[in-house]
C-alpha positions, 0 to 999 in steps of 0.5 A: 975931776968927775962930777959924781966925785964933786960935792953938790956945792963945788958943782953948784959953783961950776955950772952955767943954768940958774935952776941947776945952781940953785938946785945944788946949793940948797941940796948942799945947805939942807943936806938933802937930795930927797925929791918927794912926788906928792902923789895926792888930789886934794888940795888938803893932803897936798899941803899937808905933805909939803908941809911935813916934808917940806925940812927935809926936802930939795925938791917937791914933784915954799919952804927951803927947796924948789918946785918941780913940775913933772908935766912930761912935755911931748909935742912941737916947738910951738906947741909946747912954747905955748903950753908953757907960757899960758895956758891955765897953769903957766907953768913958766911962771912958778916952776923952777924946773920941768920935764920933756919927752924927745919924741919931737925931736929937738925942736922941743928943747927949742920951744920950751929954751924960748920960754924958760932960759930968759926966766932961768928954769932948768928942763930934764929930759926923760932919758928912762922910764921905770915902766915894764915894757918902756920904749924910752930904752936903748937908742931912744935913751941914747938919742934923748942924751945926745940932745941934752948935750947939744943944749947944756944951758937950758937941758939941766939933766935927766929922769934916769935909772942912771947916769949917762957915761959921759964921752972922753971928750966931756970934761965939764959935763954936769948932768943932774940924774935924778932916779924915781921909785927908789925904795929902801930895802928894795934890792939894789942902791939906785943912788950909791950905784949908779950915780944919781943925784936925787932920789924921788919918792912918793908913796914911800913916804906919802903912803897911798892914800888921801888921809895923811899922817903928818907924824908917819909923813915925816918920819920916812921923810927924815929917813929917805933923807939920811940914807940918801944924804949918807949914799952921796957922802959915800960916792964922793968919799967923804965923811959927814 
């Protein structure tokens, strides 16, 4: 059976990446497949939104949900090995999931395996861009795809506008998809449509700026996460 038709437990059950798995079964105990991109520079607003939201959420761009860090990786293996591992942030040691451009090549993915697969962190790979005018289209999209499937134990899925139409010969392949800048009442469903398994949100929910309504927070919080749950219950055919 195709993934998109799976739940996200019976998928959390099949796959091989500790940070996929671990993804997918609190998606499915929470009900949730709400990402939210906390778009904010104090300190006293980031905590305030992830306080709010932090019910609702599976994953944050600790409550009951894992840490992504949308640090957008784009240089050498050794580069980014070290980039990683040390530096101020350590990003290795606290996030469960980060991302990557595949301008460098594979040897990127190397780089970033080295450090993160013995930790059990996950990495997705920026297949697509929402930006007018990205150059991350076409047979970039195409090549970046290539070099996940080559490195399925540590590369967990994309950041995508949709889900990759797996080849014949793909049979257990599980990429995770998760689609930024989805809005309700924008034209179109990202989720239902295209096969995306998580939705990121940031000013639809954090609003634009600094002062932060924890009551208005949570409210679209609550929102985003019952049309997007109700999506998902609708692309695998079942009932809530």
């Amino acid at each position: 059976m195709a993934s998109t038709k799976l739940s996200y437990g019976e998928r959390a059950l099949r796959h091989n990446n500790p940070a996929a798995q671990a993804l997918l079964e609190t998606m499915d105990r929470k009900k949730t497949n709400l990402c939210v991109s906390v778009d904010v520079t104090s300190k006293s607003a980031f905590l305030a939104v992830v306080d709010a939201v932090g019910p609702y959420v599976c994953l944050i761009k600790l409550h009951d949900f894992l840490i992504f860090e949308d640090r957008k990786f784009a240089d050498i293996g050794n580069t980014v090995s070290l980039q990683y591992s040390g530096g101020v942030y350590r990003i290795a040691s606290w996030s469960h999931i980060t991302n990557a451009h595949t301008v460098p090549g594979p040897g990127i993915i190397a780089g970033l395996a080295k450090v993160g697969l013995p930790l059990g962190r996950g990495l997705l790979l920026l297949a697509e861009m929402s930006s007018a005018g990205t150059l991350a289209a076409g047979s970039y999209s195409e090549q970046t795809i290539a070099i996940a499937r080559a490195n399925r134990d540590f590369v967990v899925g994309f950041i995508a506008m949709k889900r990759p139409t797996p080849p014949p010969e793909a049979v257990d392949e599980d990429f995770l998809v998760l689609t930024p800048g989805v809005q309700i009442g924008s034209k179109g469903d990202a989720l239902g449509q295209h096969g995306c398994d998580v939705i990121i949100v940031g000013r639809g929910i954090t609003g634009s700026g600094e002062s932060i309504s924890v009551n208005e927070v949570k409210s679209r919080a609550t929102l985003y996460r019952e049309e997007g749950w109700k999506a998902y219950l609708e692309r695998i055919q079942r009932v809530s």
